[in-house]
C-alpha positions as CSV (number, residue, x, y, z in Angstrom):
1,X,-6.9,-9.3,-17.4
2,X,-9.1,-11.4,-19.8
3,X,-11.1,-10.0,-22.9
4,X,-14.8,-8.8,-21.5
5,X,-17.8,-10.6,-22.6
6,X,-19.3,-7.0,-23.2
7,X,-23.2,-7.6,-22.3
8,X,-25.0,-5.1,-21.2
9,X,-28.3,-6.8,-19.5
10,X,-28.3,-9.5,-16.8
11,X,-30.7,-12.0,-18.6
12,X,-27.5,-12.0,-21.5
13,X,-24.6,-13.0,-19.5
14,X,-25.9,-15.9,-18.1
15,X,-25.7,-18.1,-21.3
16,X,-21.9,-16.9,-21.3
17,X,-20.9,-17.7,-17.6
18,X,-22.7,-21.1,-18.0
19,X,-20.5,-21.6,-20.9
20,X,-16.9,-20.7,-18.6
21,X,-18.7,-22.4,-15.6
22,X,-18.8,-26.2,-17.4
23,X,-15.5,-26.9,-17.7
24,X,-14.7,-25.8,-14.0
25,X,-17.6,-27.7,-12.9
26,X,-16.0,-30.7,-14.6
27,X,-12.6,-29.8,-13.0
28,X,-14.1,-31.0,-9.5
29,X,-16.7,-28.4,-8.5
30,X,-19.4,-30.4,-7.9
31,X,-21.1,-30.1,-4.8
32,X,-20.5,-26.7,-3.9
33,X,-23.7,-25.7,-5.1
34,X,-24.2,-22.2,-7.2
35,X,-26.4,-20.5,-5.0
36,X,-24.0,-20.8,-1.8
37,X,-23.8,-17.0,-2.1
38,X,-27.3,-16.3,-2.5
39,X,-27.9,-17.7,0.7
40,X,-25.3,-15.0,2.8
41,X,-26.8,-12.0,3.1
42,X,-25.5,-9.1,5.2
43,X,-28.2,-6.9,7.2
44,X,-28.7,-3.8,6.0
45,X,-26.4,-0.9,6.6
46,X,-28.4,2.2,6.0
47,X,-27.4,3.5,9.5
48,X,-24.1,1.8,9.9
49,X,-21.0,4.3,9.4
50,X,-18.2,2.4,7.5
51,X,-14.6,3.0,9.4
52,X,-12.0,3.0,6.8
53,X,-8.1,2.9,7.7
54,X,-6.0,5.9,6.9
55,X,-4.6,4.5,3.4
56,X,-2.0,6.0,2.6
57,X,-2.3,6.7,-1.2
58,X,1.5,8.1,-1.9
59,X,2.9,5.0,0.0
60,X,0.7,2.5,-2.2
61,X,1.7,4.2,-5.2
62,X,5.2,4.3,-4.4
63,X,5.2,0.3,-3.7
64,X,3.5,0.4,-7.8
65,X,6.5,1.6,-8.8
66,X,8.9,-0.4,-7.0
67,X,7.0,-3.4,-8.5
68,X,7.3,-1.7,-11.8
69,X,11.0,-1.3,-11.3
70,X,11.6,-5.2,-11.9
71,X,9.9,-5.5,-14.9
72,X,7.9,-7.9,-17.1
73,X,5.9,-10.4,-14.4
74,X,4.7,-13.1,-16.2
75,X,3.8,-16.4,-14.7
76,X,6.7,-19.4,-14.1
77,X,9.2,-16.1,-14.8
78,X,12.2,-15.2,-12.6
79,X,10.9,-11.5,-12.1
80,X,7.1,-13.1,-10.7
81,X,9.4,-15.4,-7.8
82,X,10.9,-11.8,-7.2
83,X,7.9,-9.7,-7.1
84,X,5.8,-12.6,-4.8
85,X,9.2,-12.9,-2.4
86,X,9.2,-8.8,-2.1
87,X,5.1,-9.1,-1.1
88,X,5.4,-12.4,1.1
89,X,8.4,-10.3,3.2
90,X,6.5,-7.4,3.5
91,X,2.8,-9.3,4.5
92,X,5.1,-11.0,7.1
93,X,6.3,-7.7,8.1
94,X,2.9,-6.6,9.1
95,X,1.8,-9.2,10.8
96,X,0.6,-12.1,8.7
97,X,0.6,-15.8,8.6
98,X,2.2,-16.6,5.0
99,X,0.7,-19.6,3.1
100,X,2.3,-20.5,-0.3
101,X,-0.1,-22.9,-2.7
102,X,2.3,-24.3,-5.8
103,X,1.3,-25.9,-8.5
104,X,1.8,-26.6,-12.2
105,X,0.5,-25.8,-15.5
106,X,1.4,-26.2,-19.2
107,X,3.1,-23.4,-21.3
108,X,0.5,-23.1,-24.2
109,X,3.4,-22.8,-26.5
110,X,5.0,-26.0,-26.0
111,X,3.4,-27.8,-23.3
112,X,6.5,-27.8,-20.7
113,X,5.6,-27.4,-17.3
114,X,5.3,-24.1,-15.4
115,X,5.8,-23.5,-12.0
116,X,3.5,-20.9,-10.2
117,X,3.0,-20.1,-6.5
118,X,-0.7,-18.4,-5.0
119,X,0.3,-16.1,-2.1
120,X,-2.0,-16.0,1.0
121,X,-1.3,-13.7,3.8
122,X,-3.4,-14.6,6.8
123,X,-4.7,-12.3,9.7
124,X,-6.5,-12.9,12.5
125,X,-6.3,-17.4,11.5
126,X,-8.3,-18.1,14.2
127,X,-11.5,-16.5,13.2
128,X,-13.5,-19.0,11.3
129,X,-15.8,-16.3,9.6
130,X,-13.0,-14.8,6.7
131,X,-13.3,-12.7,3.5
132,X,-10.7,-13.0,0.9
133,X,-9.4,-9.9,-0.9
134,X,-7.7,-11.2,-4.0
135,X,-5.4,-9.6,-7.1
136,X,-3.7,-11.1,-10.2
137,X,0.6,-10.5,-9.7
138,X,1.3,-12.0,-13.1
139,X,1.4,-9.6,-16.5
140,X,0.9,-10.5,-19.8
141,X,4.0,-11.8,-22.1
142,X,3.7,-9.2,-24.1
143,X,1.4,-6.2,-25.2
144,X,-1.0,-8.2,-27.6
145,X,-3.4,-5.1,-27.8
146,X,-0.7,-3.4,-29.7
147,X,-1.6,-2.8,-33.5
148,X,2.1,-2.3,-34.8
149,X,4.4,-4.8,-35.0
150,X,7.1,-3.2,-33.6
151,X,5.6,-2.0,-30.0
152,X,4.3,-6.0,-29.8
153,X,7.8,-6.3,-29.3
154,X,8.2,-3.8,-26.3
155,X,8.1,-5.1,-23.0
156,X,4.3,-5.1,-21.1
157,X,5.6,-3.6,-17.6
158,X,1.5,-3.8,-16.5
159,X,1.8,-0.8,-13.8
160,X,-2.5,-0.7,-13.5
161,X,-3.0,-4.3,-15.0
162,X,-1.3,-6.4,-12.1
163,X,0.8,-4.0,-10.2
164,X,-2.0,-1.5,-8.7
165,X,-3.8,-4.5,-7.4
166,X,-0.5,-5.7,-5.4
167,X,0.1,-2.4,-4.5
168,X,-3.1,-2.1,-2.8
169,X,-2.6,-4.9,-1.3
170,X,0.6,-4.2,0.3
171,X,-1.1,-1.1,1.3
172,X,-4.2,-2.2,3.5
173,X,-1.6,-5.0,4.9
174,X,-0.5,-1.9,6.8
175,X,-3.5,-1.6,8.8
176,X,-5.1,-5.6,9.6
177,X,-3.3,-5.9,12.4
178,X,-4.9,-3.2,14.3
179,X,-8.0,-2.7,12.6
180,X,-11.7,-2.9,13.9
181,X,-13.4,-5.6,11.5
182,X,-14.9,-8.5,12.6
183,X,-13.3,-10.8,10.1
184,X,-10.7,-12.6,9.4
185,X,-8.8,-11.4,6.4
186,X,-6.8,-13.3,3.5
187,X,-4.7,-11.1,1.0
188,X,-4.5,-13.6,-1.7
189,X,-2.0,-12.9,-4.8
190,X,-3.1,-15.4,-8.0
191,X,-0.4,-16.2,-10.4
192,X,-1.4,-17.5,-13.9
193,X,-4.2,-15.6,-14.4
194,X,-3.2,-14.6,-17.5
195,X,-0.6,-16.4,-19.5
196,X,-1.9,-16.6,-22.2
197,X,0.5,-15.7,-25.6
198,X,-2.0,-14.3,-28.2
199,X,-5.1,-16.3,-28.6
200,X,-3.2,-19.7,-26.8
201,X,-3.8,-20.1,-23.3
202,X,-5.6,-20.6,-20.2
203,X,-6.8,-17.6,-17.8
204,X,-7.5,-17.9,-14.3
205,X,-5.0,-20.6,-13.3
206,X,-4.3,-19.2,-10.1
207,X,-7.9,-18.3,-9.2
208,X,-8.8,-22.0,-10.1
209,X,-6.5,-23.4,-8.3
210,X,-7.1,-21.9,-5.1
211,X,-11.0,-22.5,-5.4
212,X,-10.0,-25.9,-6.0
213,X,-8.3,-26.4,-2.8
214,X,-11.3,-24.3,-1.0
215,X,-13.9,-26.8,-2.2
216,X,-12.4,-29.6,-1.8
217,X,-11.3,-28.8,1.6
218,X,-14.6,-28.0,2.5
219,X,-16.6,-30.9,1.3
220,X,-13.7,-33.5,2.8
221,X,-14.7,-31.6,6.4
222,X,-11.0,-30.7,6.7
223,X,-11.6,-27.0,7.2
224,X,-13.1,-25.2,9.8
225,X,-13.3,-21.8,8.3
226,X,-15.8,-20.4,5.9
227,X,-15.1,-17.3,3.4
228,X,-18.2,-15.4,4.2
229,X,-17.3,-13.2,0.9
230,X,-14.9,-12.3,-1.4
231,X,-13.5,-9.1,-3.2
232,X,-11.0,-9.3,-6.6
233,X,-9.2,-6.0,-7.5
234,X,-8.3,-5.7,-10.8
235,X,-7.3,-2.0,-12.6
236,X,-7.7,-0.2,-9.8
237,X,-4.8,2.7,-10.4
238,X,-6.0,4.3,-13.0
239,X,-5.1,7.9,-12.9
240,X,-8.9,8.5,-14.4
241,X,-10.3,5.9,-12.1
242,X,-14.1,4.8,-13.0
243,X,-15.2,1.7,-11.5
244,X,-18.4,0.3,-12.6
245,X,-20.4,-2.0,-11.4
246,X,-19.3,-5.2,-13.3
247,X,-22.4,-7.5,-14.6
248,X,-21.7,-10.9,-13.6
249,X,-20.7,-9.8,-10.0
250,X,-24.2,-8.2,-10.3
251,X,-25.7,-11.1,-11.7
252,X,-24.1,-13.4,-8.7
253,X,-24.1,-11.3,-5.8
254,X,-26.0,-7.8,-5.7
255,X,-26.4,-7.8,-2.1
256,X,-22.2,-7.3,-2.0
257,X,-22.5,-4.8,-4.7
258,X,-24.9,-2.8,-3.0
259,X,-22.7,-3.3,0.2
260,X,-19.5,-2.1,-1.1
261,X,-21.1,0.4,-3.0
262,X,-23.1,1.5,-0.3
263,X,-20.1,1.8,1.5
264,X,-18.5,4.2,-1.6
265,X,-21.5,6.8,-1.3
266,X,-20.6,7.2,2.3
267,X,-16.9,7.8,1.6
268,X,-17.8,10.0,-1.3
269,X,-15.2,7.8,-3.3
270,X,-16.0,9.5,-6.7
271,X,-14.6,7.1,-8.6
272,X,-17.5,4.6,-7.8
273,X,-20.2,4.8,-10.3
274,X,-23.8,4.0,-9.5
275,X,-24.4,2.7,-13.3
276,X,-23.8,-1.2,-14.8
277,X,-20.4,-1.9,-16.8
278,X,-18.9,-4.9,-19.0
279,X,-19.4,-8.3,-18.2
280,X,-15.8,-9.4,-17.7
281,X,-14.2,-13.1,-17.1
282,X,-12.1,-12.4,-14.2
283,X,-10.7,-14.3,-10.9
284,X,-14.2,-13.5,-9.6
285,X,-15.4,-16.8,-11.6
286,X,-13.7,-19.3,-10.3
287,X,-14.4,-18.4,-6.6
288,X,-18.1,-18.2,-6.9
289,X,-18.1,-21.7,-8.5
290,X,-16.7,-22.9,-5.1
291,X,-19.1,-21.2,-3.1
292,X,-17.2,-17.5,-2.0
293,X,-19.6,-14.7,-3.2
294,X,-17.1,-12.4,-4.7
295,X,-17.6,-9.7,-6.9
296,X,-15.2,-8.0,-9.5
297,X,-13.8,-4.2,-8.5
298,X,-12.4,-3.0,-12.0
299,X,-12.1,-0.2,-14.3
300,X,-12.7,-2.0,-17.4
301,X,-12.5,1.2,-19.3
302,X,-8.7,2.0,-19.5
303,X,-7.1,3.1,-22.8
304,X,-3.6,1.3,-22.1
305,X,-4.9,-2.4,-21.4
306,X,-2.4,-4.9,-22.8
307,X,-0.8,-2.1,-24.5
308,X,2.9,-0.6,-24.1
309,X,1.7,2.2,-22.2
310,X,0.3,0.5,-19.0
311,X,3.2,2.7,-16.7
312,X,2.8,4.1,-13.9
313,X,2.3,8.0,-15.2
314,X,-0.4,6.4,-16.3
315,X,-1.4,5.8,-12.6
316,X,-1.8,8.0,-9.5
317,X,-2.0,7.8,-5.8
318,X,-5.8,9.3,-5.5
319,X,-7.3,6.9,-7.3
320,X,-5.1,4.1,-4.6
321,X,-5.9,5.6,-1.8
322,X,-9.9,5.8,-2.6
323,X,-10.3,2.3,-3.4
324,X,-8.2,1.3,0.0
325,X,-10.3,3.6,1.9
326,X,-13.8,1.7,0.6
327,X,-12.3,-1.8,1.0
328,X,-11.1,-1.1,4.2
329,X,-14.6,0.7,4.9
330,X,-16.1,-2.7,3.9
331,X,-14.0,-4.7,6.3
332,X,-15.4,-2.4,9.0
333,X,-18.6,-3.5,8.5
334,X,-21.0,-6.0,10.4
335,X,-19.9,-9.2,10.0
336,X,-22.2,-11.4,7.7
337,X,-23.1,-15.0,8.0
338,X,-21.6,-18.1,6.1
339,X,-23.5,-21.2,5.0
């Protein structure tokens, strides 16, 4: 999880996004349009009772641990192929098409090329409307927000930034098959979204990459389906879980805020706040630059972030099971329409 831009007002971020939006744009963009989103709005859902699945909290927080248990996740590292071969078994498991997207990208240190995978489990393939729900599954190289020397050289386990996201995941793949939403659904794990060693490095390499594919597939008329929107979950096990409502999802797409948040009222998730946060460069980005209207779902404000610390005591299964129970809410919800 990338440093926050840290405005506080709509009207300032939007220097900053243009500024991360250029060089994507140049990276083969063009075309998509920016106000694809803008265009898909969902009807209003004032009398419309969200039906979440039964989320098991204990059973996601169980599967954070057991991704904890391998270790240090970085991107193009032995323990990542493990951690992605554990998920892609289990999505299978529950019923869902598997896609693997591989590509390549340099290590900033020395330029040698690094092998990363994005993991797409599929339900329902034939639907043509879809919504993506996507996480980060690689960690940090090391603990950079550590201030000693010494605990920058302690491994960065990331049990809330990366694990809780692919723990969630794991947990809502429990209930697609059977569930009552009108979508189709892609769980998408991005690798390389972080690996970045210090101040050297590229976030987002996942995220990019599979926007890249999305848009290109779209303009060349080789794909029938359309993402109608798009959620990314990022810090979501924090055992003092306060998610915000992050300002360039707000800036992009306050119609999905106000749905999802909408949907956290009615679910009395707690842990939703009706007040602005950060502004924070996440996976989010990249997918509204091809045209998906996704917004952010983070707790920006967690005192372990790149830090030693980030285990899972610092976690619990509350704060797990509420956020499954309002994405899965969300996914019970009318269907809205795509460009």
């Amino acid at each position: 999880m990338p440093l926050p831009f840290g405005l506080k007002r709509p009207w300032d971020s939007k220097p900053a996004l243009a500024v991360f939006l250029t060089p994507v744009l140049m990276a083969g963009f063009i075309g998509v349009g920016l106000s694809a989103w803008q265009r898909a709005r969902r009807p209003a859902m004032a009398n419309v009772d969200p039906k979440p699945a039964k989320i098991d909290g204990e059973r996601a927080y169980k599967y954070l641990k057991r991704i904890c248990e391998i270790g240090p996740r970085h991107a193009g590292s032995e323990a990542n192929t493990r951690q992605r071969e554990m998920v892609a078994a289990h999505f299978k498991k529950m019923g869902a098409t598997i896609v693997e997207q591989k590509f390549r990208a340099p290590d900033p240190r020395d330029g040698r090329p690094v092998p990363m995978v994005n993991l797409i489990g599929m339900w329902h393939p034939e639907r043509l409307q879809r919504v993506v729900v996507g996480v980060h599954y690689d960690t940090r190289p090391f603990p950079d927000e550590e201030t000693h020397p010494d605990r920058k050289q302690l491994p960065f386990i990331g049990a809330n930034d990366g694990a809780s996201g692919v723990a969630m995941l794991m947990e809502i793949a429990h209930h697609l098959k059977d569930m009552e939403t009108p979508w189709g659904v892609d769980l998408v794990l991005f690798d390389g979204e972080e690996l970045v060693f210090g101040d050297v490095g590229d976030f987002f390499l996942g995220s990019t990459e599979f926007a890249r594919r999305y848009a290109n597939d779209v303009d060349a008329k080789r794909r029938k389906s359309r993402y109608a929107a798009g959620l990314v979950l990022d810090m979501v096990g924090d055992a003092d879980l306060k998610i915000e409502q992050e300002q360039y999802s707000l800036d992009l797409n306050r119609d999905l805020v106000r749905e999802v948040w909408t949907v956290a009222r009615k679910l009395k998730a707690d842990a939703f706040h009706d007040r602005i946060g950060q502004a924070v460069r996440d996976d989010h980005l990249p997918l509204n630059n091809a045209g998906i209207p996704t917004i952010d779902i983070i707790d920006f404000d967690y005192k372990y972030w790149h830090k030693a610390g980030d285990l899972p005591a610092e976690c619990s299964a509350s704060s797990l099971e509420q956020v499954g129970r309002v994405v899965t809410g969300w996914l019970s919800m009318p269907r809205r329409k795509t460009r």
